[in-house]
N, C-alpha and C positions, 0 to 999 in steps of 0.2 A: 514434296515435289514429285509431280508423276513423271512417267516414263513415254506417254504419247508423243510419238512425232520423232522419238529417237529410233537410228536405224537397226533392224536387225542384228541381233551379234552370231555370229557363224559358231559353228559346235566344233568342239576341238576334234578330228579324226586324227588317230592313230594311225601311221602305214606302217606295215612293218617291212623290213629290207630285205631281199634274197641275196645273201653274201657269195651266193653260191660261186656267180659269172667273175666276181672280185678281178678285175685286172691285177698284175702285178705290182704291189707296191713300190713305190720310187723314193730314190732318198731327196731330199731338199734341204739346203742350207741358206738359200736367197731367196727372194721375192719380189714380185712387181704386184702392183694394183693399179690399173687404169681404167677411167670409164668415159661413158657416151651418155648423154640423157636419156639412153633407154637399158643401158646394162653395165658390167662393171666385169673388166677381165683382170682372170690373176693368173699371174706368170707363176710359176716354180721354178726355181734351175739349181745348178749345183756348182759351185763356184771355187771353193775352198779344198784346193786336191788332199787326196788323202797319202800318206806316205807315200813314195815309187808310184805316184799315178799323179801326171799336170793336166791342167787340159792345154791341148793344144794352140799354139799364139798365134794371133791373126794381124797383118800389120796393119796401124792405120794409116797413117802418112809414112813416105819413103823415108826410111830410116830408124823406123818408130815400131815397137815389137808390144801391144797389148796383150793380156790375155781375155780370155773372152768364157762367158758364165754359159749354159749349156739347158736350154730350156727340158727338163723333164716333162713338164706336165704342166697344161693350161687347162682352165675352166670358163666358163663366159655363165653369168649366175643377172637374172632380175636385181632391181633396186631389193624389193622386198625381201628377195634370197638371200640378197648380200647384208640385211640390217640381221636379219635372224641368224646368220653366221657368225658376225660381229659382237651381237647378244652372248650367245652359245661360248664363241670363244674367252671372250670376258669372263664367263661365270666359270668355265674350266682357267681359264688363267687365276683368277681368285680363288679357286678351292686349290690349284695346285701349290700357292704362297701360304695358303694354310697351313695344308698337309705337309708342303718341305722346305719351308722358306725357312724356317728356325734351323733348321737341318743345315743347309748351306752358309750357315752362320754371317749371316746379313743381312740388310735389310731390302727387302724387293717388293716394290709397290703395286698398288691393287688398282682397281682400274672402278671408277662410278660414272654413270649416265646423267646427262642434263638434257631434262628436255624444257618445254615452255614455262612449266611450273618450277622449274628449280632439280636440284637430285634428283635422281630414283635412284634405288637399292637395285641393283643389277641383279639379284636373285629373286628378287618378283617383277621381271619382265619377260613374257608369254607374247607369244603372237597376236592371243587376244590382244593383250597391252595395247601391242600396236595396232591394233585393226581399228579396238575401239579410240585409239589417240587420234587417228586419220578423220575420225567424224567432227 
């Protein structure tokens, strides 16, 4: 089977990061993900006070005392962005069950991809993957 008429495949570029500008890291113990048919927002907040520290309650209804999660840090990312995050996170959640799942003596399960064909091995999915799965 030839290859004519199949689209281009993009060459993987490497970018490398400048850590330099790094905002201040933020703690996070919650999260939201919501999206729009053209992007995908994730909330951060921090929820769960730490000793001698609550967060402050906000009422909802008269009489009624919530407390309320404290958004740290939002990002708004592309579909594309948000699958390659999603990839990424998987194959570090999967090496981390490796590495210290026996350790925490339990059992904590791993995460596998389906796509149209059935599984994929979550450790050979690359952007290519996806680019070339789009055709």
């Amino acid at each position: 089977m030839s290859d004519h008429g199949a689209p281009p495949q993009p060459e993987a570029v490497e970018i490398e990061i400048d850590w330099s500008d790094e905002p201040v890291p933020v703690y996070a113990n919650g999260a939201q993900i919501i999206h729009s048919h053209r992007e995908f927002a994730l909330g951060f907040t921090d929820f769960a006070p730490f000793s001698g520290r609550r967060p402050k309650p906000y009422p909802a209804r008269p009489g009624e005392i919530h407390e309320r999660a404290r958004v740290v840090s939002s990002v708004r990312v592309t579909p594309d962005v948000f699958f390659q995050l999603m990839v990424a996170g998987t194959q570090s959640w999967n090496k981390f069950v490796d590495t210290f799942g026996a350790a925490a003596g339990q059992e904590m399960p791993k995460f596998n991809l389906v796509g149209p064909g059935g599984e994929v091995p979550v450790d050979t999915v690359t952007s290519k993957t996806v680019t070339s799965n789009e055709a």
